[in-house]
N, CA and C atoms of all chains as a GROMACS GRO file, in nm:
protein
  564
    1UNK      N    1  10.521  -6.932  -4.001
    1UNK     CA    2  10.381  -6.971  -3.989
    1UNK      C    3  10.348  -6.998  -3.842
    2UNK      N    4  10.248  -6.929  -3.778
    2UNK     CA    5  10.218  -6.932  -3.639
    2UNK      C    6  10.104  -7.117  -3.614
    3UNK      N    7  10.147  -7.120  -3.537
    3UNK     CA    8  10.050  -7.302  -3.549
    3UNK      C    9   9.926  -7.219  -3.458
    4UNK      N   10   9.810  -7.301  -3.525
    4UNK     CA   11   9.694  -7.277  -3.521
    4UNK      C   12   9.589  -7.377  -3.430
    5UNK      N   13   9.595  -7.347  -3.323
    5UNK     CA   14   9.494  -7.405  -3.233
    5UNK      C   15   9.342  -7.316  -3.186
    6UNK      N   16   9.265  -7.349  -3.164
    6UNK     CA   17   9.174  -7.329  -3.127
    6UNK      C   18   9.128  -7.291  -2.955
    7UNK      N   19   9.096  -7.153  -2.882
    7UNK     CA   20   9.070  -7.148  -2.756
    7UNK      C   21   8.952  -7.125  -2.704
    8UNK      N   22   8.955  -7.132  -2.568
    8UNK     CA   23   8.820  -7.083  -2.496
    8UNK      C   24   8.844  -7.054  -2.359
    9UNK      N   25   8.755  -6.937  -2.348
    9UNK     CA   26   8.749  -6.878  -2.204
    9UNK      C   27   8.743  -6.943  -2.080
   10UNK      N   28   8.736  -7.040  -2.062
   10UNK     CA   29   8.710  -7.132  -1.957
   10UNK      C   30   8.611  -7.143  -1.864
   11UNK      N   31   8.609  -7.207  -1.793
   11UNK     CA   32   8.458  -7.225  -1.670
   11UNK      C   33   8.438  -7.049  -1.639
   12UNK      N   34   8.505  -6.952  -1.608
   12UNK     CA   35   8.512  -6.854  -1.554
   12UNK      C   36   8.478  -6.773  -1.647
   13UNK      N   37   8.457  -6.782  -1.805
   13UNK     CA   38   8.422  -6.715  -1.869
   13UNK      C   39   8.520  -6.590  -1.915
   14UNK      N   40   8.623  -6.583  -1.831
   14UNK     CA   41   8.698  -6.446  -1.910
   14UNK      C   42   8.808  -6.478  -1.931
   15UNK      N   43   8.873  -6.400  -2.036
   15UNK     CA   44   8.985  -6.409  -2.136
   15UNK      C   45   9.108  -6.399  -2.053
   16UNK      N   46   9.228  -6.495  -2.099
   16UNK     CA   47   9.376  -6.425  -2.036
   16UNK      C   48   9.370  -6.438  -1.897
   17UNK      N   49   9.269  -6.600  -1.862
   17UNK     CA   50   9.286  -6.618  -1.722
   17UNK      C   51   9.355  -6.761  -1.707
   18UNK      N   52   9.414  -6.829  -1.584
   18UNK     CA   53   9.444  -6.938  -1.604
   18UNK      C   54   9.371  -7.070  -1.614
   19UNK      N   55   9.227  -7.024  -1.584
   19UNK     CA   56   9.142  -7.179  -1.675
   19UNK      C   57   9.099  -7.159  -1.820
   20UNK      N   58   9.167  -7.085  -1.863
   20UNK     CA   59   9.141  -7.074  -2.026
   20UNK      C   60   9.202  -7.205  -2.107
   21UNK      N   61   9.099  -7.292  -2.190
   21UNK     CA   62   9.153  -7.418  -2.225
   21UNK      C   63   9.192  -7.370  -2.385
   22UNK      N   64   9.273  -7.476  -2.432
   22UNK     CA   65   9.342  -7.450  -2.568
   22UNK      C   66   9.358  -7.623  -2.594
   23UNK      N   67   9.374  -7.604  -2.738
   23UNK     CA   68   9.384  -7.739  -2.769
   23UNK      C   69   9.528  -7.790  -2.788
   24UNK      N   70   9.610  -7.668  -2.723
   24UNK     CA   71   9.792  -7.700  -2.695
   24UNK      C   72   9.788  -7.774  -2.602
   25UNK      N   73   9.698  -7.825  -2.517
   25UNK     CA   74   9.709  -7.926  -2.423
   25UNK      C   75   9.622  -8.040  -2.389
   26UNK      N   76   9.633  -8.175  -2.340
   26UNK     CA   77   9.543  -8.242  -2.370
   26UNK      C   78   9.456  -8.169  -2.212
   27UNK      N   79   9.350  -8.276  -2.189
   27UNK     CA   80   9.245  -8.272  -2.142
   27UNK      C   81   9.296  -8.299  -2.031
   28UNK      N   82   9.349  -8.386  -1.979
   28UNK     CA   83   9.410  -8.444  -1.851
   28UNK      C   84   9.508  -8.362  -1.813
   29UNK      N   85   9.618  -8.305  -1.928
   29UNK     CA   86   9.727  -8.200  -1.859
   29UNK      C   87   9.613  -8.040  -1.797
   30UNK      N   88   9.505  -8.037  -1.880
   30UNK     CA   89   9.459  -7.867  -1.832
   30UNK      C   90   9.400  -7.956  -1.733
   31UNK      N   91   9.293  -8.051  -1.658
   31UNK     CA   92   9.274  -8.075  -1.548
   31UNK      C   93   9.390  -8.072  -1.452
   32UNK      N   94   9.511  -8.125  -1.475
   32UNK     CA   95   9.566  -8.148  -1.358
   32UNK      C   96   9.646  -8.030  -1.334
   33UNK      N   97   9.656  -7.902  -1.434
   33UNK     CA   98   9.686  -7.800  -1.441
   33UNK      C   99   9.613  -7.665  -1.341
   34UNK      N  100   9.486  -7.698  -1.349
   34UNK     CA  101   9.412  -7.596  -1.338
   34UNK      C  102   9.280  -7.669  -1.183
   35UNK      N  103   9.271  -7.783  -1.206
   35UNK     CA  104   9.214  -7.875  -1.083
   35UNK      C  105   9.256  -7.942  -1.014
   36UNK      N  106   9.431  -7.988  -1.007
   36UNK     CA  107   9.487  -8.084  -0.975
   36UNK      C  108   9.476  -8.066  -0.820
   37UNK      N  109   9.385  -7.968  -0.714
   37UNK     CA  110   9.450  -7.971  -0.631
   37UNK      C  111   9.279  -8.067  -0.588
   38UNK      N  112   9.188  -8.075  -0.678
   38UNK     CA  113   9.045  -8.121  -0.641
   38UNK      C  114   9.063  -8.290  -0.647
   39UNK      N  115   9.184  -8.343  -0.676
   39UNK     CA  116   9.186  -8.493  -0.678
   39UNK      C  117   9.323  -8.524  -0.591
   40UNK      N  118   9.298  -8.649  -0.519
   40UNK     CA  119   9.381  -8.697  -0.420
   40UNK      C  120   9.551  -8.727  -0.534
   41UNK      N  121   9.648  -8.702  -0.448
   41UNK     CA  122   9.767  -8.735  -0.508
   41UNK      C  123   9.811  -8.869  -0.546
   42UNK      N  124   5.992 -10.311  -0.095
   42UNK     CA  125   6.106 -10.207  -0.190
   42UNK      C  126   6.144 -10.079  -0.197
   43UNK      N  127   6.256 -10.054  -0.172
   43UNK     CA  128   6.279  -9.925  -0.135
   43UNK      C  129   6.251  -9.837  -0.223
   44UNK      N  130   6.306  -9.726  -0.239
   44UNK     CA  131   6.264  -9.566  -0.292
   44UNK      C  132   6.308  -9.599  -0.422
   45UNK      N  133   6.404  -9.619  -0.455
   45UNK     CA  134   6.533  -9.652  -0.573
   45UNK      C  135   6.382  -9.778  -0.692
   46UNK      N  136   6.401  -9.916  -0.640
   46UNK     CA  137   6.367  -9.993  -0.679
   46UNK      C  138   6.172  -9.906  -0.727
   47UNK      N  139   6.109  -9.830  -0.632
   47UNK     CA  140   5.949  -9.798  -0.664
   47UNK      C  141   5.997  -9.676  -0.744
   48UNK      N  142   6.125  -9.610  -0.783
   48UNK     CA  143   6.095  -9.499  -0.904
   48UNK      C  144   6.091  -9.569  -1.009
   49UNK      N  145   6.192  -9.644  -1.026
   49UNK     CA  146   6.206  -9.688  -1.128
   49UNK      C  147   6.112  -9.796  -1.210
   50UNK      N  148   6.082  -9.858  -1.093
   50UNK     CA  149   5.928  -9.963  -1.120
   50UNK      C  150   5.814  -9.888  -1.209
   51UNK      N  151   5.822  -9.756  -1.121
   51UNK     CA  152   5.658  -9.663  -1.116
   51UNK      C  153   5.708  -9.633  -1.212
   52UNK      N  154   5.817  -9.533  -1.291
   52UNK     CA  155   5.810  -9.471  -1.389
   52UNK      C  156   5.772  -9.532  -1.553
   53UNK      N  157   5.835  -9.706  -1.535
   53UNK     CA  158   5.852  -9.806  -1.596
   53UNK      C  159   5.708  -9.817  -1.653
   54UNK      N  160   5.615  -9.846  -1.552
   54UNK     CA  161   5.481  -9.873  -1.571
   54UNK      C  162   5.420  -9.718  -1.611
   55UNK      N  163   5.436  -9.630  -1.533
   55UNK     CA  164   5.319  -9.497  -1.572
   55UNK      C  165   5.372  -9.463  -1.701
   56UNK      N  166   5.468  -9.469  -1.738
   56UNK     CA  167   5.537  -9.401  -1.870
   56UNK      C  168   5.557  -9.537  -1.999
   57UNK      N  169   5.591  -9.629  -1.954
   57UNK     CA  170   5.575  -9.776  -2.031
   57UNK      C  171   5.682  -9.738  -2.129
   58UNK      N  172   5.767  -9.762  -2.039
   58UNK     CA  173   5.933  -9.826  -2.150
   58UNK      C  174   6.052  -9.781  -2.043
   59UNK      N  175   6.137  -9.772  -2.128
   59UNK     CA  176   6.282  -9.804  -2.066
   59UNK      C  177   6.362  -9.650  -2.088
   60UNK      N  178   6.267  -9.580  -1.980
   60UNK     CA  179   6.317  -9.498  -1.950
   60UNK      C  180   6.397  -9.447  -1.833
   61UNK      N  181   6.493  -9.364  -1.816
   61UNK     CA  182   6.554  -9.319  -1.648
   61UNK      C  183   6.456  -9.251  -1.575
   62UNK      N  184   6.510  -9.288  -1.473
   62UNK     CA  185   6.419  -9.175  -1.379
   62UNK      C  186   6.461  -9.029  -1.352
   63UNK      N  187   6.550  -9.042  -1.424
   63UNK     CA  188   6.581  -8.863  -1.424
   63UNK      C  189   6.543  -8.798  -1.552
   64UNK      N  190   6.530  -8.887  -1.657
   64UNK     CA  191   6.503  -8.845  -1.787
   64UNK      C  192   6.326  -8.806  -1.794
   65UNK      N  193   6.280  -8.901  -1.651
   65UNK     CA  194   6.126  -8.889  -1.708
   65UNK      C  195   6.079  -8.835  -1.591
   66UNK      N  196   6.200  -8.719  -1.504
   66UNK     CA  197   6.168  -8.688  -1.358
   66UNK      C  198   6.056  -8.560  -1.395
   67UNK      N  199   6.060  -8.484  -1.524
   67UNK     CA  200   5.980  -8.315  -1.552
   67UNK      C  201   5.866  -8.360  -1.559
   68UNK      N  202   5.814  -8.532  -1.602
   68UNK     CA  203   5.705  -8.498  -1.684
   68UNK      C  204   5.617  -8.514  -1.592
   69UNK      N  205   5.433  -8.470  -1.620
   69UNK     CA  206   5.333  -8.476  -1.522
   69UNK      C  207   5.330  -8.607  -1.431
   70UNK      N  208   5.343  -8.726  -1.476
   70UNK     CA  209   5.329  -8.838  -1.435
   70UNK      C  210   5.417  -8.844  -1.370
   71UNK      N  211   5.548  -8.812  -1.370
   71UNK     CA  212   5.648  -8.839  -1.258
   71UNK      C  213   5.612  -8.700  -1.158
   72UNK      N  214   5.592  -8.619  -1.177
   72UNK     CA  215   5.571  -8.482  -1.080
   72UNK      C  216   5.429  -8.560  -1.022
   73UNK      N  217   5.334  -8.637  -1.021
   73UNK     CA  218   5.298  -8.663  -0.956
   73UNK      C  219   5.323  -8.806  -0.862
   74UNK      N  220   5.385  -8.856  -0.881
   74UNK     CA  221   5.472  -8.970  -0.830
   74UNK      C  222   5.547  -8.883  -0.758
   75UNK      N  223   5.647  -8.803  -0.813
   75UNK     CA  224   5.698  -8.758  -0.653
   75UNK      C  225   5.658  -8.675  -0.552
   76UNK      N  226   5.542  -8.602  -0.555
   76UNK     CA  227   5.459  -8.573  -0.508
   76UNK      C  228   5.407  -8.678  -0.389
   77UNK      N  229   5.398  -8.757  -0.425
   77UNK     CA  230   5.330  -8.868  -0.336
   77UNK      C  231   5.456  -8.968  -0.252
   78UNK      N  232   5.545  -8.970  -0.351
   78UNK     CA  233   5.682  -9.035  -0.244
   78UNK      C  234   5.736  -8.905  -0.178
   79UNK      N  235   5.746  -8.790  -0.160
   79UNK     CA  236   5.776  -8.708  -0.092
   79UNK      C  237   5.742  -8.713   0.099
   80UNK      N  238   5.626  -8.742   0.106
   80UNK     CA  239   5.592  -8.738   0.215
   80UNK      C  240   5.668  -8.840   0.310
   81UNK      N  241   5.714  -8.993   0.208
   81UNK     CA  242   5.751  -9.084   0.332
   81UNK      C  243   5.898  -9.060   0.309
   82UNK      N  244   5.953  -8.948   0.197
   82UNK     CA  245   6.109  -8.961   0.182
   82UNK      C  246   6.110  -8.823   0.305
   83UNK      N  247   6.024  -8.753   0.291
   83UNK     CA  248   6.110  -8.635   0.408
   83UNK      C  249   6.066  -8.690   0.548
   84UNK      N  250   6.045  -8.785   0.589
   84UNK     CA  251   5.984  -8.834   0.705
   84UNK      C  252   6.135  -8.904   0.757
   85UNK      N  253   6.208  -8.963   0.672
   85UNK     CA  254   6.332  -9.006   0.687
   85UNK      C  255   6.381  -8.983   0.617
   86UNK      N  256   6.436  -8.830   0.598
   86UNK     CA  257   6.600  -8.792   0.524
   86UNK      C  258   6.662  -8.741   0.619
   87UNK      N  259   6.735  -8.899   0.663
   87UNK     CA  260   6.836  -8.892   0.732
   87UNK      C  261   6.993  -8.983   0.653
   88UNK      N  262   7.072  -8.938   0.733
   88UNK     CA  263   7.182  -9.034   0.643
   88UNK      C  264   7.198  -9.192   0.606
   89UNK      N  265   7.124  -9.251   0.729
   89UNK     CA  266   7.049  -9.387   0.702
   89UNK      C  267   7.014  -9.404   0.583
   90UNK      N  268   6.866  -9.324   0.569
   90UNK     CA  269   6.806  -9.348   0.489
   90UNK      C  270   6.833  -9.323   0.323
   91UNK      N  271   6.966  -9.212   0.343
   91UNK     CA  272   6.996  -9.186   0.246
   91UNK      C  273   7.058  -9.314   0.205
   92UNK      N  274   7.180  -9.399   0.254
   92UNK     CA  275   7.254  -9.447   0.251
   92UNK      C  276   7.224  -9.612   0.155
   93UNK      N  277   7.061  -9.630   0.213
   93UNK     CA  278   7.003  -9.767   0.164
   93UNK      C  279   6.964  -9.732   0.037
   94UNK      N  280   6.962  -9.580   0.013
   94UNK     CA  281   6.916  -9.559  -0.153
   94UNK      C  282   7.040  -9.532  -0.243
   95UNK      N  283   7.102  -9.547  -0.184
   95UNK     CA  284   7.197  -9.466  -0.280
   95UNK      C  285   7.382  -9.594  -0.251
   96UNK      N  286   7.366  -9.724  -0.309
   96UNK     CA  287   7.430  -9.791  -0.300
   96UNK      C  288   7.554  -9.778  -0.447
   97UNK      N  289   7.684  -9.847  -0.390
   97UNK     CA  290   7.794  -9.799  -0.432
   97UNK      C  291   7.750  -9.829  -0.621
   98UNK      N  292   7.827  -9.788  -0.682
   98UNK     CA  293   7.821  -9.798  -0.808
   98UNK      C  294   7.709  -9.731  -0.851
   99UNK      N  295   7.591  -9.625  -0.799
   99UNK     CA  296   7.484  -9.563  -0.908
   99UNK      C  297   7.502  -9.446  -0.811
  100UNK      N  298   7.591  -9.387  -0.865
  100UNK     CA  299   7.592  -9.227  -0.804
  100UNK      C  300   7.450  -9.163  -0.884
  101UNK      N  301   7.448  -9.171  -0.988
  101UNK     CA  302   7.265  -9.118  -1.052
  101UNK      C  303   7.215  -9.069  -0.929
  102UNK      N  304   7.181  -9.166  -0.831
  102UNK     CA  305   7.065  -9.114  -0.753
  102UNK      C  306   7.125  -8.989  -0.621
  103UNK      N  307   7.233  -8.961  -0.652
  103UNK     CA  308   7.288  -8.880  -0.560
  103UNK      C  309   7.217  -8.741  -0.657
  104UNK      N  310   7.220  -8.735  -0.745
  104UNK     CA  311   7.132  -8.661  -0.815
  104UNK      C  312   6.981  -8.644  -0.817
  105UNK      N  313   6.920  -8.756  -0.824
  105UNK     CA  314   6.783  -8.790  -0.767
  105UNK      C  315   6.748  -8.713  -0.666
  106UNK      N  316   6.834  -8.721  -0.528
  106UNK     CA  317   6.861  -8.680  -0.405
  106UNK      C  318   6.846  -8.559  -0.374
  107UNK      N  319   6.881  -8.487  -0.474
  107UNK     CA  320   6.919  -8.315  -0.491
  107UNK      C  321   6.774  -8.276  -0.541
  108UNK      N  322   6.721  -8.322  -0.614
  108UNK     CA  323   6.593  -8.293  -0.673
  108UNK      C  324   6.532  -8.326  -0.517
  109UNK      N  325   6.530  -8.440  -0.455
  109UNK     CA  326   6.406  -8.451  -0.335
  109UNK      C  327   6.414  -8.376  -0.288
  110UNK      N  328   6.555  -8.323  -0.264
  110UNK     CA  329   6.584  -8.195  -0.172
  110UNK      C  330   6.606  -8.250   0.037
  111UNK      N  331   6.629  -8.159   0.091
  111UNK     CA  332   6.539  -8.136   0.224
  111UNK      C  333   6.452  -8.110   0.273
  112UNK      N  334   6.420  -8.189   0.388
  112UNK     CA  335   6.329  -8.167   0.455
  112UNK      C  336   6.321  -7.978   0.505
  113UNK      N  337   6.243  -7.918   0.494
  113UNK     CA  338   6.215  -7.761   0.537
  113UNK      C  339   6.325  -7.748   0.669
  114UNK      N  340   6.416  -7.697   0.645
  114UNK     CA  341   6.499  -7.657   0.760
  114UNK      C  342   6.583  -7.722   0.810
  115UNK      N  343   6.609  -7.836   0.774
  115UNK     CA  344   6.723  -7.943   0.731
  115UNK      C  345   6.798  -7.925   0.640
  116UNK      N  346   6.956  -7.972   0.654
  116UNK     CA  347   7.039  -7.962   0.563
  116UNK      C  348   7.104  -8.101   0.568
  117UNK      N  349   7.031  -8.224   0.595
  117UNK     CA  350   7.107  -8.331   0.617
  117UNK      C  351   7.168  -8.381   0.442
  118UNK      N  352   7.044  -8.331   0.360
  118UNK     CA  353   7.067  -8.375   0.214
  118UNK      C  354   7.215  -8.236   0.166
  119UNK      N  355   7.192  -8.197   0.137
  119UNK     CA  356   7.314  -8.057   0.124
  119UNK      C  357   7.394  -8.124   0.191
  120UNK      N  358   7.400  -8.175   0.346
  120UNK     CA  359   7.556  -8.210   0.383
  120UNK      C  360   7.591  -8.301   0.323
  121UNK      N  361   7.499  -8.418   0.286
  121UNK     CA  362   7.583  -8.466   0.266
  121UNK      C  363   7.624  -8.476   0.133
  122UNK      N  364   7.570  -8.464   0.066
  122UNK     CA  365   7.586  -8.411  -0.089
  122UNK      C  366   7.756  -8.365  -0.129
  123UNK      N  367   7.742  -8.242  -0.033
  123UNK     CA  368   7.892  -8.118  -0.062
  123UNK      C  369   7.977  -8.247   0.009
  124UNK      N  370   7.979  -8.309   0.102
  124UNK     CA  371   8.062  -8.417   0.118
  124UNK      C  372   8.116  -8.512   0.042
  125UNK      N  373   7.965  -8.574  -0.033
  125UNK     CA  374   8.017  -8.669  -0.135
  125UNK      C  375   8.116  -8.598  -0.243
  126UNK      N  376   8.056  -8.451  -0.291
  126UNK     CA  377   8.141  -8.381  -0.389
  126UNK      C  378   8.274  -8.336  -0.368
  127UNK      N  379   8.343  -8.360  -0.255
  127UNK     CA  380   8.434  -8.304  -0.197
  127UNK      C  381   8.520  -8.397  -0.153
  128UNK      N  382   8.478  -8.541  -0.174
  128UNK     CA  383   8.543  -8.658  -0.151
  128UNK      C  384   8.691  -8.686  -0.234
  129UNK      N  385   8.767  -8.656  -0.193
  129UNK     CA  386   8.884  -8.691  -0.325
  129UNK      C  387   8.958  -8.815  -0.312
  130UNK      N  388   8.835  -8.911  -0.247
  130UNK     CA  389   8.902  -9.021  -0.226
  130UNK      C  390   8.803  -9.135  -0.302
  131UNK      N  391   8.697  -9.029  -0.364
  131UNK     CA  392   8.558  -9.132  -0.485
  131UNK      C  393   8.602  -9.090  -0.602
  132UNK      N  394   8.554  -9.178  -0.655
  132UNK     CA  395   8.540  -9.140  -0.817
  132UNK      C  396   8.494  -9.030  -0.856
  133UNK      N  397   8.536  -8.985  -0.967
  133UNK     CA  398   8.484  -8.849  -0.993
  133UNK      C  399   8.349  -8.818  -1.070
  134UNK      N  400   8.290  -8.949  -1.112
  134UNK     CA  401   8.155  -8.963  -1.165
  134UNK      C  402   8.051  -8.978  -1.041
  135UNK      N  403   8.081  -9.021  -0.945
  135UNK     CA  404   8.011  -9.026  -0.823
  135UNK      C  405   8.021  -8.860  -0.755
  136UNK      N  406   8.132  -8.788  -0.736
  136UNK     CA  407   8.170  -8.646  -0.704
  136UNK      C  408   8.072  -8.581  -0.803
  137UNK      N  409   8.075  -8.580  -0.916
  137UNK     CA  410   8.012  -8.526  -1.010
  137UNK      C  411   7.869  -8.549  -1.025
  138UNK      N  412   7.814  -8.676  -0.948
  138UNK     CA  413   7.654  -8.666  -0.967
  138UNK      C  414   7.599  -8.602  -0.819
  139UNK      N  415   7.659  -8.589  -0.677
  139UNK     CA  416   7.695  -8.534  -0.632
  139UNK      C  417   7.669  -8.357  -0.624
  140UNK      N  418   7.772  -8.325  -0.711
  140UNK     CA  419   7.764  -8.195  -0.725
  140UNK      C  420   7.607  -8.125  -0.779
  141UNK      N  421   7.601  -8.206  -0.903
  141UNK     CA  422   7.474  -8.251  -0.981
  141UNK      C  423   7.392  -8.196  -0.916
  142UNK      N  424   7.360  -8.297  -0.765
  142UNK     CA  425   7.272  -8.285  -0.701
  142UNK      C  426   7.214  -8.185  -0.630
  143UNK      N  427   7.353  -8.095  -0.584
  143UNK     CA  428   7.334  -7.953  -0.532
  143UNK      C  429   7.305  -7.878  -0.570
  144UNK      N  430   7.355  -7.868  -0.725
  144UNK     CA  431   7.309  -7.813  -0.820
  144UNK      C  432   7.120  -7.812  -0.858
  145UNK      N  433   7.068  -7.921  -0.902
  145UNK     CA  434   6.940  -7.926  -0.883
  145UNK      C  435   6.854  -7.848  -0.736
  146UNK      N  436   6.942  -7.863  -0.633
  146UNK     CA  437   6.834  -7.781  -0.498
  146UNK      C  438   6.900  -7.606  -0.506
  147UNK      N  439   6.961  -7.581  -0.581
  147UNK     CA  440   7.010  -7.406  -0.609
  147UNK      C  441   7.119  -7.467  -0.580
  148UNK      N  442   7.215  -7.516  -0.521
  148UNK     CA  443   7.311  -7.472  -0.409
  148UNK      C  444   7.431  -7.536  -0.531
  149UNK      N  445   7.442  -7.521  -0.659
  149UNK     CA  446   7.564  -7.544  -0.738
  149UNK      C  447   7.719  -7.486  -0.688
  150UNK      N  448   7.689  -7.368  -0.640
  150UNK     CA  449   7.802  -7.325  -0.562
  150UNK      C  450   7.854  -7.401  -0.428
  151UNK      N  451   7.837  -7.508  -0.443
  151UNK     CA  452   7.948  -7.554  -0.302
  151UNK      C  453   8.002  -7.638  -0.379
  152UNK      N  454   7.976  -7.694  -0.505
  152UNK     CA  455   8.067  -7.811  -0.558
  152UNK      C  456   8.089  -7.713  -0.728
  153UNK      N  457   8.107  -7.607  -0.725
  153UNK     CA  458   8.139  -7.503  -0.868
  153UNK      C  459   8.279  -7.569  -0.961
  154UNK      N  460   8.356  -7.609  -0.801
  154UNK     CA  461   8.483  -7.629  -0.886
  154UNK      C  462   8.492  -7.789  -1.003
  155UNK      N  463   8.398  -7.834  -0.902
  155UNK     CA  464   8.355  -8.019  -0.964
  155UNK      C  465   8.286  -7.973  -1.105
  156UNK      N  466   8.210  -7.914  -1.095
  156UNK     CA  467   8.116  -7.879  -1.171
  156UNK      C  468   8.196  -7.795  -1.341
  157UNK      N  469   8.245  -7.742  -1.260
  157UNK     CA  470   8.331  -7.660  -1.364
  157UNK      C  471   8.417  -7.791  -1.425
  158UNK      N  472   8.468  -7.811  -1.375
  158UNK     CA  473   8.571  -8.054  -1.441
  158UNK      C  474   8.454  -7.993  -1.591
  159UNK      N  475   8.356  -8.057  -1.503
  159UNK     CA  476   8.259  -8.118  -1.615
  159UNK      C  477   8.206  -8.033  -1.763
  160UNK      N  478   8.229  -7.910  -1.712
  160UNK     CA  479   8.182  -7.785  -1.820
  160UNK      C  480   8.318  -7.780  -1.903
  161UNK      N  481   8.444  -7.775  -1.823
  161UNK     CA  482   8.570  -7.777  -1.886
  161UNK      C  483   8.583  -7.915  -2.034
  162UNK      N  484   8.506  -7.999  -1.941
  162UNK     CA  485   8.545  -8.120  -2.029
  162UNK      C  486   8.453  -8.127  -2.175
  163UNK      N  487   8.326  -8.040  -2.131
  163UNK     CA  488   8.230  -8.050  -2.254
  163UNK      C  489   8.290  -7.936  -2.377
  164UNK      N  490   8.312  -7.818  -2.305
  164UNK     CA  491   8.403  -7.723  -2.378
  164UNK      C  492   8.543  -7.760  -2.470
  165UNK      N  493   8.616  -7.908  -2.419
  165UNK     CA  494   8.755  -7.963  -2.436
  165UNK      C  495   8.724  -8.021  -2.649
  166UNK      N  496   8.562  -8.088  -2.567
  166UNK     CA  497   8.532  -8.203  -2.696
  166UNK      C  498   8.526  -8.082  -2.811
  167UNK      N  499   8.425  -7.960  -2.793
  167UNK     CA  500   8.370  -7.882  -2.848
  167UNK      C  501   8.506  -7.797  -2.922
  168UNK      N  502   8.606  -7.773  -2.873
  168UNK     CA  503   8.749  -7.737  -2.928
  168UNK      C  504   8.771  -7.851  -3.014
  169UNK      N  505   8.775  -7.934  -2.971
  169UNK     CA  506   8.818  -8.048  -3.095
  169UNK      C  507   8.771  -8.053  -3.233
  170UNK      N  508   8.641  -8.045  -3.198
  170UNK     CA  509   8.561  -8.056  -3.332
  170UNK      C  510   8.572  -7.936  -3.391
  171UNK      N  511   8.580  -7.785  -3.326
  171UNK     CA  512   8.619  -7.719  -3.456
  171UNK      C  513   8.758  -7.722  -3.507
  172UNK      N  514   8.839  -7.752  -3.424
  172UNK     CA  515   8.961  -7.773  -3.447
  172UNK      C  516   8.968  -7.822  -3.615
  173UNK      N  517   8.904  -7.988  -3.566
  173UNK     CA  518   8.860  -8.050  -3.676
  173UNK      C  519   8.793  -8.005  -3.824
  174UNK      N  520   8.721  -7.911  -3.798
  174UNK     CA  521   8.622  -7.864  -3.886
  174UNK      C  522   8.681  -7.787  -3.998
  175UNK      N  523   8.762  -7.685  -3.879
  175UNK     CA  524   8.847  -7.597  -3.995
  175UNK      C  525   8.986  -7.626  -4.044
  176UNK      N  526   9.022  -7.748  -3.986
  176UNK     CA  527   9.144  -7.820  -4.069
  176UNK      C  528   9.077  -7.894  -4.213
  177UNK      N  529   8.936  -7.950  -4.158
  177UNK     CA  530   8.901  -8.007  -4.284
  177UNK      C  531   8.851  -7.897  -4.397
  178UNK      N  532   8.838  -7.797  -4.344
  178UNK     CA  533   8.821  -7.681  -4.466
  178UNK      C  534   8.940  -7.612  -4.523
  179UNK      N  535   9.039  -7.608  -4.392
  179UNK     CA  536   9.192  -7.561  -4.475
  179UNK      C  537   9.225  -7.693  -4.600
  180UNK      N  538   9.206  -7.805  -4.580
  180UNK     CA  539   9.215  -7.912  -4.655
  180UNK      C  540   9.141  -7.855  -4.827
  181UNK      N  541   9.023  -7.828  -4.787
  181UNK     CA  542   8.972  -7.819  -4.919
  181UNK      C  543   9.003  -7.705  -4.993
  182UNK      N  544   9.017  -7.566  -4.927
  182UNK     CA  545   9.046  -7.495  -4.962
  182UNK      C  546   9.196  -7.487  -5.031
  183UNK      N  547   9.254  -7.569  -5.010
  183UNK     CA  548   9.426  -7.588  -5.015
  183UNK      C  549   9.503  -7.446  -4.945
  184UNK      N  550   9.456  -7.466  -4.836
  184UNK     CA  551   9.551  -7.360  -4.737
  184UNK      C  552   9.605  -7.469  -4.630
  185UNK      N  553   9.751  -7.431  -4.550
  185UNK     CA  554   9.832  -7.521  -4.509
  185UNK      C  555   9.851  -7.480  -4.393
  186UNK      N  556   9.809  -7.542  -4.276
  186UNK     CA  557   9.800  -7.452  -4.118
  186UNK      C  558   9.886  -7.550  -4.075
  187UNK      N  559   9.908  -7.506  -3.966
  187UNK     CA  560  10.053  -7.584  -3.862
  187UNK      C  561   9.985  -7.579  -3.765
  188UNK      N  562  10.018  -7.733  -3.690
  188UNK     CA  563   9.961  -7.776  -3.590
  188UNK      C  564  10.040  -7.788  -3.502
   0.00000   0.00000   0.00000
């Protein structure tokens, strides 16, 4: 059985890019994933 | 009383209740209110002047800000705006009203990536809930998904 989350294209709008959000991750891991470089360390 | 303290006064009274001043910035009564504070806000949009309106804790009006815009051929509001948005040493609700703000004068593209936070995050909730939606229908249906 494949586990079943839910996706989306991200700010950029297209598929199979790396701001594409999924609900395999929380909210804070895809920010600091995909924006981490827009907040101080 | 400064700019901050007469929107909110004026809107209070022309509109009569407890409304924001950004919520009641479209309607005729406020388009003519700013109409009329325009003249003494582009007379001094300078960083001064920005500075006495726009005190710590109500980033809001950094948004406000973006709507007054610049003065014709000035970019003192834009600078400092993409500054505040670019700050990674503020809060990110202050960065984000900020961006806001650039956004309101066209110029969303200098703070896209801030901006994008915020679209990411509305998109995050919006996964949840169907998430939600169709677990609660696998539920009824008696089908068994893995999470």
């Amino acid at each position: 059985m494949s586990a079943f989350n839910v996706v989306s294209d991200g700010p950029d709008g297209a598929a199979g890019t790396t701001d594409d959000l999924s609900t395999t991750e929380t909210f804070d891991a895809y920010v600091a994933r995909v924006f981490g470089d827009l907040f101080a360390e | 009383m400064g700019l901050q303290g007469l929107l909110v006064s004026s809107f209070a009274v022309v509109l009569g209740g407890a409304v924001r001043a950004d919520q009641a910035w479209d309607t005729r009564e406020a388009r003519t209110l700013r109409e009329q504070l325009l003249p003494s806000w582009r007379s001094r949009s300078d960083h001064a002047h920005i500075d006495s309106h726009t005190p710590d804790g109500d980033a809001d009006l950094f948004e406000v800000l973006g709507k007054l815009g610049d003065v014709p051929g000035a970019t003192t509001v834009r600078d400092r705006l993409a500054a505040e948005a670019a700050n990674k040493a503020e809060a990110f609700e202050r960065r984000l009203a900020a961006a806001r703000g650039l956004e309101a004068m066209g110029l969303g593209s200098l703070a896209r990536r801030v901006l994008d936070v915020a679209r990411a995050e509305e998109t995050f909730g919006s996964l949840e809930i169907v998430r939600g939606k169709i677990g609660t229908l696998a539920v009824q249906r008696g089908v068994t998904i893995c999470r």
